[in-house]
N, C-alpha and C positions, 0 to 999 in steps of 0.2 A: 469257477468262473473262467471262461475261455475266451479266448480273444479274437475272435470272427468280426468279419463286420458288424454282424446282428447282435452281436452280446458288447460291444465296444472291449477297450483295453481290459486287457485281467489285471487283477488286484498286482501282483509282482510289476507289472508295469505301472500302473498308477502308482503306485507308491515309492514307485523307481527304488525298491530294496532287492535286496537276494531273496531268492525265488527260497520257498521253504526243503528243509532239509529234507533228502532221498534216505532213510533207515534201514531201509537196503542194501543202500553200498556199503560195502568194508571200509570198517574204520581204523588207520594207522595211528595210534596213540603216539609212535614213536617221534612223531615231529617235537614234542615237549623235553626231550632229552638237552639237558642242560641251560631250560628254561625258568626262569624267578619268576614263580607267580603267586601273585596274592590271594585270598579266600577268606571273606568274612564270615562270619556264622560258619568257621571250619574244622571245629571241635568235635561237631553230632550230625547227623541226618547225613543229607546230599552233600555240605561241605567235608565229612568224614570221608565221604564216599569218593569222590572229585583230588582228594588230598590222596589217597590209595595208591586208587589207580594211577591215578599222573607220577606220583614218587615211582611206583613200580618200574617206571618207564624212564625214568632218568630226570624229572623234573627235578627241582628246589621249590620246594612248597614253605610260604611263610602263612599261617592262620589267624586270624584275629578271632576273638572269642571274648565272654566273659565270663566263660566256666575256667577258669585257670587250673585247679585242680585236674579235669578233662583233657585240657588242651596239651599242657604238660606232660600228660601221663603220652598221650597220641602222639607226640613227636617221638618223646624217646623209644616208641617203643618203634616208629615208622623208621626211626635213623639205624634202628638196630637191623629191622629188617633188609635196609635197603642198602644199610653201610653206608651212609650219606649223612654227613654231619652240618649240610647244609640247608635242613626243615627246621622249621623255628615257631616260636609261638610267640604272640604277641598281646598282651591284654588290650583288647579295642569293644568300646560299647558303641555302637553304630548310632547311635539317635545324641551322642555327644560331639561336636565338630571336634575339639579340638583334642579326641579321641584318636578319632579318623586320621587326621593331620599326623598326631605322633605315632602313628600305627604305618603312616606312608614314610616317612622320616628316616623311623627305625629300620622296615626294612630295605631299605637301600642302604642305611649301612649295613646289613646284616648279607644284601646281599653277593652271591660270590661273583658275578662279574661289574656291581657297583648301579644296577640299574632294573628296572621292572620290564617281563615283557607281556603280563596279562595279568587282567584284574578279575575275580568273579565274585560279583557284589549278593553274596548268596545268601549270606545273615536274614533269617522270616521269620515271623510266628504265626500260628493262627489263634483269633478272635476267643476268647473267652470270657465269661461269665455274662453278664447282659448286654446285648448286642445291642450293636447302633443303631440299624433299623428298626428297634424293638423300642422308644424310647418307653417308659412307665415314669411315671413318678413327678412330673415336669409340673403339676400345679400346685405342688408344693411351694410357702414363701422359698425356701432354700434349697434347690433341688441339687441333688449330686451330676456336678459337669459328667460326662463322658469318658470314657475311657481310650483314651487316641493310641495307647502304647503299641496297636497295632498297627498303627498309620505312622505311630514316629520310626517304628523299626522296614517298615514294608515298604513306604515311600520316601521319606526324609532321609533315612539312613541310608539306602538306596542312590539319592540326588548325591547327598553327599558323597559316596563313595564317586559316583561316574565323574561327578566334578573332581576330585583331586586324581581319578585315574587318567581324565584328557589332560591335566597338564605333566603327568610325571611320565605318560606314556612315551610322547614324542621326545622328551629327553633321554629317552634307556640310550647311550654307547652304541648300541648295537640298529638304533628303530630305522627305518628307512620309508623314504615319503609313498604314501599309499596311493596304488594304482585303478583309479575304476572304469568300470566299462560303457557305468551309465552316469547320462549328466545329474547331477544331482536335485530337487529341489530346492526352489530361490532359498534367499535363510532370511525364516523372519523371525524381526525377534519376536524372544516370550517363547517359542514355537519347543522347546524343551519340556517348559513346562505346562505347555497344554496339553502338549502329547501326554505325558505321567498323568495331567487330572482327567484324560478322558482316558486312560488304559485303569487307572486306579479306579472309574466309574465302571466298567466297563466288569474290571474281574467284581466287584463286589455285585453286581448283577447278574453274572453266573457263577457265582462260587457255590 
């Protein structure tokens, strides 16, 4: 969408967000060097992946997970690579609050300058066995509820995480008040989580 008179405002302006990212330009990982950042779901997949690389580079990676067994085994083996005794692992089931809660808690103690500077609320599954769109069975007197566990970990566990990440963020030691270019839109309430029920309609509509 482009932003002519005849086309009105492009989407990066309506939205007044950052314009999406250019994959083209070179990416310095090194800004993460002696960085505390969190990573749910960082045991397997993308958070394994995201936990690597950033270690590689000088971060402090603390993971939440509830493969323990996995998680474990990933740290020690990333501290040995990196010589960095400051990855850690943390047992956190994301679809439990007060999981989450002792999962932000722990690491700030755990971390090395006392404070978080990035969260990445990564923990996902996808959908298995009889899908939601699919309902069967419903005229039954007793029919089998649903199976949400994909919504508890995808969306809830998700709110959860971004909710305790905005308040432990602004406190890191280190955070400093954020600069932007564009004025933001008004704040209305509820508007958090409209945005999540209409992104959460939205991916299930093109997944």
């Amino acid at each position: 969408m482009s932003g002519d008179s005849n086309s009105g405002p492009s989407l990066v302006q309506a939205i007044r967000q950052s314009p999406p990212i250019d994959t083209s330009e070179p990416y310095d990982p090194a800004w993460v060097a002696g960085r505390t950042i969190l990573i749910t779901g960082g045991a397997s997949g993308f958070g394994e992946g995201f936990f690597r690389k950033w270690a590689a580079h000088g971060a402090n990676i603390i993971i939440g997970d509830i493969n323990d067994k996995r998680g474990e085994a990933l740290v020690e083996e990333v501290r040995e690579s990196t010589d960095n005794k400051n990855h850690h692992y943390i047992h956190c089931n994301v679809t439990d609050w007060q999981s989450q809660v002792d999962f932000f808690h722990k690491a700030i103690r755990l971390s090395a300058h006392g404070g978080i500077d990035a969260v990445v609320a990564n923990a996902g599954v996808i959908e298995k066995g009889a899908r939601f769109e699919e309902p069967k069975g419903l005229d039954a007197d007793a029919p089998p509820k649903p199976n949400l566990l994909c919504y508890d970990i995808n969306l809830t566990g998700v709110l959860y995480t971004a909710h305790l990440a905005l308040f432990y963020l602004p406190r890191n030691p280190r955070s400093q008040n954020p600069s932007v270019s564009n004025t933001p839109a008004a704040d209305i309430p509820g508007e958090s989580f409209l945005s999540a029920s209409n992104l959460l309609y939205l991916s299930n509509g093109y997944s």
